[in-house]
C-alpha positions in Angstrom: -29.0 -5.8 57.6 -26.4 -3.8 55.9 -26.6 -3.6 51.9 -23.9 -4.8 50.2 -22.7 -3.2 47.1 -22.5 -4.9 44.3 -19.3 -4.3 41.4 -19.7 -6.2 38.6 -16.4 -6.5 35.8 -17.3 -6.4 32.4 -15.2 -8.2 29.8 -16.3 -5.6 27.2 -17.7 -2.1 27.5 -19.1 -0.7 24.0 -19.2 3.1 24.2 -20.9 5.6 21.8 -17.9 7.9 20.3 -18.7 11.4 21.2 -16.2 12.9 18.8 -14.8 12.3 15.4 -11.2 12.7 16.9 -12.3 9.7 19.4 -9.8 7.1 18.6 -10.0 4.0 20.4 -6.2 2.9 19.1 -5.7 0.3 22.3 -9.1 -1.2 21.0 -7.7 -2.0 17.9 -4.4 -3.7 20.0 -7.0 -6.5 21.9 -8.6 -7.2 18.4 -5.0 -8.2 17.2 -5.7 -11.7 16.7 -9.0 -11.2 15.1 -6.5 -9.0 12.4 -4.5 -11.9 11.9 -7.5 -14.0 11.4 -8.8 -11.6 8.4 -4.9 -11.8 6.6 -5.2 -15.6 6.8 -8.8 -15.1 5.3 -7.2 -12.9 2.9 -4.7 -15.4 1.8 -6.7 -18.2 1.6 -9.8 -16.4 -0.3 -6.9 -15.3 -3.1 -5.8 -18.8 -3.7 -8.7 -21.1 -3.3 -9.4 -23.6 -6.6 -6.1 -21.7 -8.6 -4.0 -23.8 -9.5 -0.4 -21.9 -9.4 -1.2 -20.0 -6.3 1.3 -17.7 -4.9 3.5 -18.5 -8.1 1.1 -15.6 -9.5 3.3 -13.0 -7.7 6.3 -14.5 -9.6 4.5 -14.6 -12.9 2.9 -11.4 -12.9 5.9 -9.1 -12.4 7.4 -11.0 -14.8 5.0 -10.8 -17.5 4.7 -7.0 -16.6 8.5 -6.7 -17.2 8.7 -8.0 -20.2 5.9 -5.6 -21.8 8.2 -2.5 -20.3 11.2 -3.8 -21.7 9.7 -3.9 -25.2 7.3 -0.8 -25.0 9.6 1.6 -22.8 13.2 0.2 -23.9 12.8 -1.1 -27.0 10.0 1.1 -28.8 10.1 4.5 -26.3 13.6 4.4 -25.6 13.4 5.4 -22.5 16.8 5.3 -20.4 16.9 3.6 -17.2 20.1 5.7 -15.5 22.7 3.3 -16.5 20.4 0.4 -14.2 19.3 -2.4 -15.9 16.3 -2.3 -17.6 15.3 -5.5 -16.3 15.9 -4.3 -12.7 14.8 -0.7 -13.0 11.0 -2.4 -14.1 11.2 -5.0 -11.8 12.1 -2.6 -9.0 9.5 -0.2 -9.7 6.4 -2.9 -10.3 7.7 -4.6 -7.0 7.1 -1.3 -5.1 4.2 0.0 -6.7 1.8 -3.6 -7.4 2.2 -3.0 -2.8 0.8 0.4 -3.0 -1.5 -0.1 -5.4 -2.9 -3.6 -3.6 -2.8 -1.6 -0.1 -5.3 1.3 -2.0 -7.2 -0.9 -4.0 -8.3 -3.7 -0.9 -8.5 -0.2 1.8 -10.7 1.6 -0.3 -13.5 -1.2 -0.3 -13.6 -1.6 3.5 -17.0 -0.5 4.0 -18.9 -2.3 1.0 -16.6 -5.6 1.4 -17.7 -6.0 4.6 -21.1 -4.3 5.1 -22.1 -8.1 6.2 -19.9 -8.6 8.9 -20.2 -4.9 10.5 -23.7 -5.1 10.6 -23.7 -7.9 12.9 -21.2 -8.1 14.9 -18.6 -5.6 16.7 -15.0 -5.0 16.5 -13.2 -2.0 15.6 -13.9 -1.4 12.3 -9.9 -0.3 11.2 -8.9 -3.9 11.6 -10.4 -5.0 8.3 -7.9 -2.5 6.3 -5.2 -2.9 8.6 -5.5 -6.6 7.8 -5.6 -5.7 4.0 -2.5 -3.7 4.6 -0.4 -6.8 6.3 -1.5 -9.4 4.0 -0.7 -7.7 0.8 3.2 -7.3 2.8 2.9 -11.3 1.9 2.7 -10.3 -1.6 5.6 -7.9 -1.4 7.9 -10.3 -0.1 7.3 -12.5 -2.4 8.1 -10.0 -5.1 11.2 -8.6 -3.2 12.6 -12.1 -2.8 12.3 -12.9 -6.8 13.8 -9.4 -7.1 16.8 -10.0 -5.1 17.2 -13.4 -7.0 17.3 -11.5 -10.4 19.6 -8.9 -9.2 21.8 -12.0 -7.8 21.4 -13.9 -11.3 22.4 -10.7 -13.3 25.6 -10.3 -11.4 26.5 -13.6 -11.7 26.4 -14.1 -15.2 26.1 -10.8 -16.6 28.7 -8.8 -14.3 25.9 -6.7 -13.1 27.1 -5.0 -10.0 25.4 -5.7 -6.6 25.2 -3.7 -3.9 24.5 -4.6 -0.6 24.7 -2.1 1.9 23.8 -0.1 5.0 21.3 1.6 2.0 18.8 -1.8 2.2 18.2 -0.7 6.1 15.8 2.3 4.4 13.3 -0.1 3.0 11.6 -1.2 6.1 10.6 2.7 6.8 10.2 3.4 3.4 7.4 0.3 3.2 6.0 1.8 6.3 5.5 5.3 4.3 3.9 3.4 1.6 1.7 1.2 3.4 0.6 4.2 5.7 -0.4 6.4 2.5 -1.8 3.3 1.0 -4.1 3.2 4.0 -4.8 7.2 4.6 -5.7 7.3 0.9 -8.1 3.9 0.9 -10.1 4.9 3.4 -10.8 8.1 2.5 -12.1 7.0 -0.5 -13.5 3.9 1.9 -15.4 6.9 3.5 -16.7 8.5 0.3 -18.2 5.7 -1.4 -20.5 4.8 1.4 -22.7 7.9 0.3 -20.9 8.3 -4.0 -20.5 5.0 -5.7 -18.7 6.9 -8.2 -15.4 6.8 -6.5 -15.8 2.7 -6.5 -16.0 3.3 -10.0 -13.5 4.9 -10.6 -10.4 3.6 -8.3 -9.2 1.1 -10.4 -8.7 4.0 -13.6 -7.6 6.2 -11.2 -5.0 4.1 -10.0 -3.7 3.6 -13.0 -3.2 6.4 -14.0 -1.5 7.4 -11.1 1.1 4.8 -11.7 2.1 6.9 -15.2 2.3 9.9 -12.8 4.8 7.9 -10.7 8.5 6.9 -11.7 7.8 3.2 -12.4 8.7 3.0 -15.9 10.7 6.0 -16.1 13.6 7.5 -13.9 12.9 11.3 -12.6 15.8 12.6 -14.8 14.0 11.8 -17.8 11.4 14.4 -17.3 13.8 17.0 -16.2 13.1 19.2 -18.6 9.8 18.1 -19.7 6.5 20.3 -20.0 4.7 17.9 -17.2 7.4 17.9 -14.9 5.3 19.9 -12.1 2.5 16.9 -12.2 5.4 14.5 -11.4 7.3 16.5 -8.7 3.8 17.5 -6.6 3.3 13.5 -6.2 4.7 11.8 -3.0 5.2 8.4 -4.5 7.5 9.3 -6.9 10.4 10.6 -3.9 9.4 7.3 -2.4 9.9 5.1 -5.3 13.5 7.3 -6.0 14.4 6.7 -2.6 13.2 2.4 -2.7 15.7 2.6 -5.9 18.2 4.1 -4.5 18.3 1.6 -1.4 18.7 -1.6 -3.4 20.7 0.0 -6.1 22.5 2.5 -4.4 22.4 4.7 -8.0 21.5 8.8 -7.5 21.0 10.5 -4.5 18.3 10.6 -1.3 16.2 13.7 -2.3 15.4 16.3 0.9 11.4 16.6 -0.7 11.5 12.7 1.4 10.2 15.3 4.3 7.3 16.5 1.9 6.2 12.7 1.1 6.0 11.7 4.8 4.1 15.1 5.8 1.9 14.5 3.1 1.5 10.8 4.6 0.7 12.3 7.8 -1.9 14.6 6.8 -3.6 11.5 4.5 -3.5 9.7 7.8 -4.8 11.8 10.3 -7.5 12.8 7.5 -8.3 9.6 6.5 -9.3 8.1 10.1 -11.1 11.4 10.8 -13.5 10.7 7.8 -13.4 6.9 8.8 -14.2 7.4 11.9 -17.3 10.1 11.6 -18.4 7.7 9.0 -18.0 4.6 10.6 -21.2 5.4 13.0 -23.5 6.0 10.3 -22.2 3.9 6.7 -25.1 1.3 7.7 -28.0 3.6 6.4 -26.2 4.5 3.1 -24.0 1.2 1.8 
């Protein structure tokens, strides 16, 4: 009799990784509905027994605005570069509460879901991916009630609107953000599975980051002050000129855009390098 060989065709084939620099990107692609299962999870986690809901994201910015208008504009007096101040903060908050919420869920992946890797497999970047895309929800919510404003104050105040070839550079400049957002969550993802210090601290360092940042404060205004090299070192604060300038159309694109995406890229690569050496091994320390 002759022997007949016998293939089989495995649905799924779990390999050990070899290398830290072994990125299994097309994994992440198959598990794409599994990421979109964890944003819905997301959304309805956030909202379950409140009783505004989503309206949050309108209230919030606007509550925020309205302490900046009186500590910043009417206490600080802190000029806004002829935009108004109502706009500038509103801008700012809308851009930064993205980056901030795209650090903040990123940098928990490991001890957020320490149940669900432990017992079942899937490529362990779709949980802060997810994060990433559900907190975009949040954005838009916050872009749209900007836009309104910005309609309202032209309108009835003769604010002028500008709508413009400008607005196509805030798609890749929400890319920049979410993609630092994410190098820089889990790195620090990475470094809380062994120091729960970092955990500790994320939500003061975030903050503090945000003073660091033009937010509340246009870069002219620290022209020619002593802390101007702590501003001009920090990525976010070309991006958040740039996000200005795009709905506004007010100053000019800066050239250091180059050093904020290089220093995205690096963040990146850096950040699924630790992620990945420490994905194989966070069970034993979280």
């Amino acid at each position: 009799m002759k022997s007949r060989e016998v293939t089989s065709h495995w649905d799924l084939i779990i390999r050990s990784k070899s290398s830290v620099f072994d990125l299994d990107f097309k994994s992440i692609w198959k598990y794409r509905d599994l990421i979109m299962l964890f944003v819905r999870r997301d959304f309805v986690a956030n909202y379950k027994q409140t009783i505004l809901g989503p309206l949050w994201h309108f209230i919030q910015p606007l509550i925020t605005t309205g302490i900046y208008l009186l500590v910043f504009t009417k206490i600080a007096k802190i000029p806004t570069d002829g935009i108004n101040s109502v706009l500038f903060y509103m801008s700012g908050i809308t851009l930064w509460n993205y980056f901030s919420s795209c650090l903040t869920g990123t940098s928990n992946t490991f001890g957020s879901n320490a149940g669900i890797f432990g017992k079942v497999y899937f490529p362990r970047l779709v949980s802060p991916i997810s994060s990433i895309i559900s907190n975009l929800m949040k954005f838009g919510i916050q872009f749209l009630m900007l836009v309104l404003m910005m309609i309202c104050f032209s309108v009835f105040k003769g604010e002028p609107f500008y709508l413009g070839l400008s607005w196509l550079l805030i798609i890749p400049l929400l890319i920049v953000m979410a993609v630092l957002g994410l190098g820089l969550g889990i790195i620090i993802s990475s470094l809380t599975t062994k120091y729960r210090d970092f955990a500790v601290l994320i939500g003061f360092g975030v903050q503090l980051l945000m003073y660091a940042t033009p937010v509340v404060y246009p870069l002219s205004f620290i022209a020619d002050k002593s802390y101007k090299f702590l501003i001009v070192i920090n990525p976010l604060t070309y991006l958040m000129e740039a996000f200005r300038f795009a709905i506004f159309h007010h100053g000019i694109l800066s050239i250091y855009l180059i050093y904020s995406l290089g220093f995205t890229c690096v963040m990146l690569i850096m950040g699924l390098i630790m992620f990945n050496k420490v994905e194989r091994t966070f069970m034993d320390t979280v």
